[in-house]
N, C-alpha and C positions, 0 to 999 in steps of 0.2 A: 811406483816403478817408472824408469822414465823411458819418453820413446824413440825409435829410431832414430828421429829427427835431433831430437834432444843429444843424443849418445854423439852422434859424427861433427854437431857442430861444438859443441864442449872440447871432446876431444881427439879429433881426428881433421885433417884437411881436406878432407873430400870436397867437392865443390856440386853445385845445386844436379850438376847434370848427373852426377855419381848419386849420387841422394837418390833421384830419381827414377834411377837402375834400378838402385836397392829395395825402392818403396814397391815399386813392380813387382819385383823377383818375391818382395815377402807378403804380397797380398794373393800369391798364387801358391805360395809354396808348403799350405796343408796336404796339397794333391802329390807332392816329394817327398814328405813325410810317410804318409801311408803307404803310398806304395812301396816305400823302405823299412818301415815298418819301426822306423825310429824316429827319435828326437833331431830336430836340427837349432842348432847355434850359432849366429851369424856374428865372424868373428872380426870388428872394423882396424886399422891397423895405425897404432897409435901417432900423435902427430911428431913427438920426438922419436919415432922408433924404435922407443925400450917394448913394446908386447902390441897387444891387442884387448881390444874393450866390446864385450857379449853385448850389443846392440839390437838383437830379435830372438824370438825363442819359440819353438813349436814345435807340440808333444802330439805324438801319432794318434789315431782313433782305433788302429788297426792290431797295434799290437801293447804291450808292456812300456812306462815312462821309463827312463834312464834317469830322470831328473824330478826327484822328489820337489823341489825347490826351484823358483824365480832365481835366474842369474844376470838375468840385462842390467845393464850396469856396472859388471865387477871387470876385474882387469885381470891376466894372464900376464907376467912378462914371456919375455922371450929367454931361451932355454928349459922352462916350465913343459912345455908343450910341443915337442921337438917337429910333430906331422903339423900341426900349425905354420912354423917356422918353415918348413920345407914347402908346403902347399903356394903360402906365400911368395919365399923366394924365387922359386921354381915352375912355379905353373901350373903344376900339375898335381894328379889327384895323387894323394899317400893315402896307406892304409898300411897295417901292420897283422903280423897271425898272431899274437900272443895279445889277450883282454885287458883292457885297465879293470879296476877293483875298486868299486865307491859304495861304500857299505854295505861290505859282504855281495854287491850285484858284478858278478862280470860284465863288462860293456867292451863293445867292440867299434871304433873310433875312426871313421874315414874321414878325409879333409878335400873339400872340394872348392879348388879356387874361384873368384867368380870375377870375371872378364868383361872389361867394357874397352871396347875398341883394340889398342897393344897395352893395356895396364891392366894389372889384379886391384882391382879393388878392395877385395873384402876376402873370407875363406869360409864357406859354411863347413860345421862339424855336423857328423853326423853320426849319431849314439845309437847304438842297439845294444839292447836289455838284452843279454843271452840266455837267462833264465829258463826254464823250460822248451830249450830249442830243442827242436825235432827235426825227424827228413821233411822238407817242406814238399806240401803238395805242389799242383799244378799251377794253382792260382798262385800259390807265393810265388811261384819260381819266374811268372809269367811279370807278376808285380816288382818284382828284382830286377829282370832285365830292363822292363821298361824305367826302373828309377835309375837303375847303371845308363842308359841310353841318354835321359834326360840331365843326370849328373855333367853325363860328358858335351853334355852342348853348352851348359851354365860355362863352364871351360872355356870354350869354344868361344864363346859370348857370345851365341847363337839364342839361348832361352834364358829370358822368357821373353814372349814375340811382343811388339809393342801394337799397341791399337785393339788391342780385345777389351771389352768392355765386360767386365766379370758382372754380373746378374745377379739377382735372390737367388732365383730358380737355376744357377748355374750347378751343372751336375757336381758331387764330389766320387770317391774313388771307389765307395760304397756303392755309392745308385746304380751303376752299372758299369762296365769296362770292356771294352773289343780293342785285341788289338789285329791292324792288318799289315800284311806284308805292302811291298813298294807297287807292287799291282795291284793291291786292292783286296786282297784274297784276305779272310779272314782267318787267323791262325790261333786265337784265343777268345774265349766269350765267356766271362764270370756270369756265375749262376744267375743274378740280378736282371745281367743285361741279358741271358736268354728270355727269360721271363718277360720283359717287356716285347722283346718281340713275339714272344708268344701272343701278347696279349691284342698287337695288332693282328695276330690271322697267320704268324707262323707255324706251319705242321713239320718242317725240318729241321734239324739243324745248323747253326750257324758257322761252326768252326769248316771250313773245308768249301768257305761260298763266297763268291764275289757279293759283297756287302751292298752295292749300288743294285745290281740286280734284285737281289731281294729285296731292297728297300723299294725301287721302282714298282716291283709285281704289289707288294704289299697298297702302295698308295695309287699308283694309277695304274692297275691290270698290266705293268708291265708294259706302259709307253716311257718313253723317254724322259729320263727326269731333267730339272732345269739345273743351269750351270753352277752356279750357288750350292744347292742341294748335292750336286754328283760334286763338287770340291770337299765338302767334308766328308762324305761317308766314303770318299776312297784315300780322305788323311790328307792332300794336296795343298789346304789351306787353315791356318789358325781360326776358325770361324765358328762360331755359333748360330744354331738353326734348330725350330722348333719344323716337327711334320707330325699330322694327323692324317686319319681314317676315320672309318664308323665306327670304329671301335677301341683307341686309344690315342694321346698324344704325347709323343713324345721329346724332349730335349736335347740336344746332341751337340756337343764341343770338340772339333778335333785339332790334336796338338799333333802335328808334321814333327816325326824324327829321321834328323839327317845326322850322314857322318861322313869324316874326309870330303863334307860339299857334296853330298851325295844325298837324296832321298831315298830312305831305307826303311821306309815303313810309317805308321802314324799309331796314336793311340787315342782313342774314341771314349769320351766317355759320354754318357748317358742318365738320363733319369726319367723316370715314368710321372707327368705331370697331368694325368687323366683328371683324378680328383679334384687337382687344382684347379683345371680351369673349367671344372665343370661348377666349382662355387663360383668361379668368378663369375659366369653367365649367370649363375643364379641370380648370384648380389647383383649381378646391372638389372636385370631382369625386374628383381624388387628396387633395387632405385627406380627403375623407371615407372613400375606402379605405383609406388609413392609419390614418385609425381604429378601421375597421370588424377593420383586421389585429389589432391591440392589442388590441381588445375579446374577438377570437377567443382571442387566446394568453393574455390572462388568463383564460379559462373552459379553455381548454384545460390548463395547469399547477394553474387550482384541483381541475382533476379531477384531473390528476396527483399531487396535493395525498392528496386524497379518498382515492383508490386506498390510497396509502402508508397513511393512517391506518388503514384498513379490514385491510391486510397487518399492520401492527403487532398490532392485535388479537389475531391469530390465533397470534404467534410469543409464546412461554410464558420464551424466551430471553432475559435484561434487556438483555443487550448489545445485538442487537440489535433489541430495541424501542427503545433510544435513538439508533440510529442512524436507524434509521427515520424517529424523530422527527427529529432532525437533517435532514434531510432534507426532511421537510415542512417545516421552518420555512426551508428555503435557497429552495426551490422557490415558497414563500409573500412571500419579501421579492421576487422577482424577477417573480409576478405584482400585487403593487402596485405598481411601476414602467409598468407595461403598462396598469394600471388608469388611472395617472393619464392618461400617453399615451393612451390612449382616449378622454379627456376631452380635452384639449388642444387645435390647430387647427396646431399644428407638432410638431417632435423637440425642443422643450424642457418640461423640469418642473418645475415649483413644489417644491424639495424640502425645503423644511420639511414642508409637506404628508407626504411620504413618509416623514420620519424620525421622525416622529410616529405613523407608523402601525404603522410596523415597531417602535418602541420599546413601540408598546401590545401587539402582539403577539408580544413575546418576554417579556412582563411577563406577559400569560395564561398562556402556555402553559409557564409556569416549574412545575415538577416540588419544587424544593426546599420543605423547610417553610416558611424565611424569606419572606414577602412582599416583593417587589419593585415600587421604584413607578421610572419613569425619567420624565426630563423634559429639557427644551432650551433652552436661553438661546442668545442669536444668531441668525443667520440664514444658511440655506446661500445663498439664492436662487436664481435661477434658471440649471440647469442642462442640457449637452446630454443626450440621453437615451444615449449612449455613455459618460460620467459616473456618469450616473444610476446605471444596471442594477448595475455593480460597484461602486459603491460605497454601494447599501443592501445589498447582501452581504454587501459588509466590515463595517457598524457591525449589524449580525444576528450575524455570527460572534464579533464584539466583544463586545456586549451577551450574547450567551450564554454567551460563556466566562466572564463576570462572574458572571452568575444559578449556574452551575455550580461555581465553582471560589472565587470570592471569596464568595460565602454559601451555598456546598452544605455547606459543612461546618459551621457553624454547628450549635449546637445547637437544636430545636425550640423552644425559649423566644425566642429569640435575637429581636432588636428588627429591627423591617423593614432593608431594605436599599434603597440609592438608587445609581440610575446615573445619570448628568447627559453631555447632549451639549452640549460649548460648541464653536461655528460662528463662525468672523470670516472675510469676504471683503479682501483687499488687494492690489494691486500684482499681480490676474491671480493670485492663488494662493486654496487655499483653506486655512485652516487648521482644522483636529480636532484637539478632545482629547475621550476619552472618558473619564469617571473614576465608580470605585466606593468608597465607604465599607467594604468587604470586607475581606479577611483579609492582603489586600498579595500580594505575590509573593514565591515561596518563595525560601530563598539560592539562589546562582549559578544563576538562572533564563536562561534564552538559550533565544529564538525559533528560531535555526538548527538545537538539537539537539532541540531540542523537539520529540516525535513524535506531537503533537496534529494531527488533520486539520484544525480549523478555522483554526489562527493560520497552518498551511503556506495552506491557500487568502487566506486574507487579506497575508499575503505578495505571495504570486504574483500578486493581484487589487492591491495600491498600489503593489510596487513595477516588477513586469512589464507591465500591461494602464493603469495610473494615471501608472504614470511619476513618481511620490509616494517616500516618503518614510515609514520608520513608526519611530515609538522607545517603547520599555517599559520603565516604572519607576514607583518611589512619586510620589505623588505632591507636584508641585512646592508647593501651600498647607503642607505640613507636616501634614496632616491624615490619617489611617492613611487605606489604601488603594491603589489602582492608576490609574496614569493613562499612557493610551496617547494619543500625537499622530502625527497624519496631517496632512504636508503635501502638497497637491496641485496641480499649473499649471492653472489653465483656459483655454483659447482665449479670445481677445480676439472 
């Protein structure tokens, strides 16, 4: 189905500012629907002038569809649709007493032109399903006047107001509705919108009350409310405002209706957002303990950290000072995973960030004579922190067995050494290669027999816990050296 946009420039000449009109007018115009209880069809006017082409379409919440069927897109000429033709030529709103008949459904058909500056741009239809019509209660009659009010400002080319910024949480014609006279006096309240004020601490009712009053006593015992606040709840300004109590929060949007230039009342709508933002404290609430967890177990492993080096110290045994050290550095990549996480506001991390960091610190804390510098082309990006943790492990255990094994033996003259991580994301995988300029790998090398602790955990960590993929050899450029690739699935 194609959209607004698509419709007027194909074929009509409206120009970007009318477009614009239009996008407005139809990004607000479920709340004119409902309270009319019908269908509306925004009808553009063709650019030879032979009809009009259905370029928006929206079916009420509130009552019966008129329109089984998608019509954006199709075309009317002119004499087809005579209140079309007239709304257009003429300006003004038509409507007729006798129903059209569109399989077997009476429908009752008003046209309402829609005005930007001294032109008609467009003409909305407007359809009601007469099907089961009854004497309408209070609320329909209440919701009638106010879409007859709203009708005749779109005329007007008074509505819809520019500069509102429609929200999630912006109410619709359901969540609640007040409407007040041009002082403020409340002369309607749908069952909805009593309710909510009930649920702030109202014991009276609403209709028969200056609205700002009661909203004042409600939130501050009845001191003065602020200028913002008393422009909506007395209609004065196109505005949306949230207000709370101890006891609920609510939403509130009011749309100013005027006639002959005149302020004559506004219509309020409303919605009860208690629940909402009580999860939302929740969720920050737990982000923040997640945090606060993260931030623990990095201080707590950096002491772990600590401890070991302090142990090292004391043992006079080479073997095991190097294990030791091993150990702080396993213990140290898996508190910069925690670190970032602490920073964060979900379980996912930035792991360039960490690969970078764990690359600078196994380049410190390198033991051999050769100098060591590593660095990263590509990009991991963003990762879960179940990802994460085991796999700055793995390129720590990688990246060491390099510093150790491909330049520990070097001679102390011997020209720096480079470790390079290259990172490509594709197709939900991740791919690694780690490569060193080092001494290669020695003959018939094999990971399985190999009685290295670091490449068995690196094992067990891509292909047990990663689900990955690992292979070791020269490297593929033809350049001396070693280069190991990790492939790994990421969750979509």
């Amino acid at each position: 189905m194609p959209s607004l946009t698509d419709v007027a420039r194909n074929h009509t000449t409206l120009d970007q500012a009318d477009l614009d009109r239009l996008q407005l007018l139809v990004s607000d115009w479920q709340m004119l629907a409902d309270l009319s209880f019908a269908d509306l069809v925004l009808w553009l006017p063709d650019t030879e002038g032979l009809g009009f082409w259905a370029g928006a379409q929206m079916r009420p919440t509130t009552g019966p569809t008129a329109y089984l069927d998608d019509i954006v897109g199709s075309f009317i000429p002119r004499g087809r649709r005579h209140l079309l033709d007239q709304a257009y030529d003429g300006g003004r709103i038509c409507r007729e007493g006798d129903p059209e008949w569109r399989d077997d459904v009476p429908v009752r058909v008003e046209t309402i032109p829609v005005r930007r500056g001294s032109r008609v741009i467009a003409v909305i239809a407007r359809n009601t399903n007469l099907l089961g019509v009854r004497t309408p209660s209070r609320l329909e009659i209440a919701y009638l006047q106010s879409a007859t009010d709203l009708a005749r400002m779109i005329t007007d080319g008074i509505f819809p107001y520019g500069g509102e910024r429609l929200l999630s949480t912006t109410p619709r014609v359901g969540d609640g509705c007040i409407r007040v006279d041009r002082h403020g006096m409340v002369t309607f309240a749908s069952p909805n919108a009593l309710s909510a004020y009930r649920r702030m601490g109202l014991v009276t009712d609403l209709v028969g009350s200056r609205l700002k009053d009661i909203t004042a006593e409600l939130l501050h015992s009845g001191r003065k409310v602020d200028d913002v606040l008393a422009s909506v709840v007395t209609g004065r300004a196109a505005k949306e405002i949230e207000i709370e109590n101890a006891d609920a929060t609510l939403f509130l949007r009011a749309i100013p209706l005027r006639a002959d230039g005149q302020h004559v009342g506004a219509l309020i709508l409303l919605r009860d957002v208690t629940e909402l933002r009580s999860r939302e404290r929740e969720l920050v609430t737990k982000e923040a303990t997640i945090r606060e967890i993260h931030h623990r177990v990095k201080n707590n492993l950096q002491t772990v950290a600590a401890l070991l080096r302090m142990q090292a110290r004391r043992i006079t045994v080479p073997e095991g000072q190097d294990a030791l050290a091993e150990a702080v550095r396993r213990v140290g990549s898996i508190a910069i995973v925690h670190e970032t996480l602490s920073e964060s506001f979900d379980e996912h991390v930035d792991f360039d960030d960490v690969a970078d960091r764990v690359g600078a610190m196994v380049a410190d804390v390198s033991t051999v004579a050769t100098t060591v510098e590593t660095r990263r082309s590509g990009s991991f990006g963003v990762l879960d922190s179940e990802v994460a943790t085991p796999l700055a492990m793995v390129l720590t255990e990688l990246m060491q067995n390099s510093v150790e094994h491909a330049f520990g033996a070097r001679d102390s003259g011997a020209a720096s050494g480079t470790i390079e991580l290259v990172a490509e994301r594709a197709l939900g995988r991740l791919h690694i290669d780690v490569l060193d300029d080092g001494l290669g790998l020695p003959a018939n090398f094999d990971t399985e027999l190999s009685g290295n602790l670091g490449l068995s955990i690196v094992r067990t960590l891509v292909i047990g816990e990663l689900d990955g993929t690992l292979e070791f050899g020269p490297r593929h450029d033809g350049k001396p050296g070693t280069q190991v690739t990790l492939d790994i699935p990421l969750k979509d």
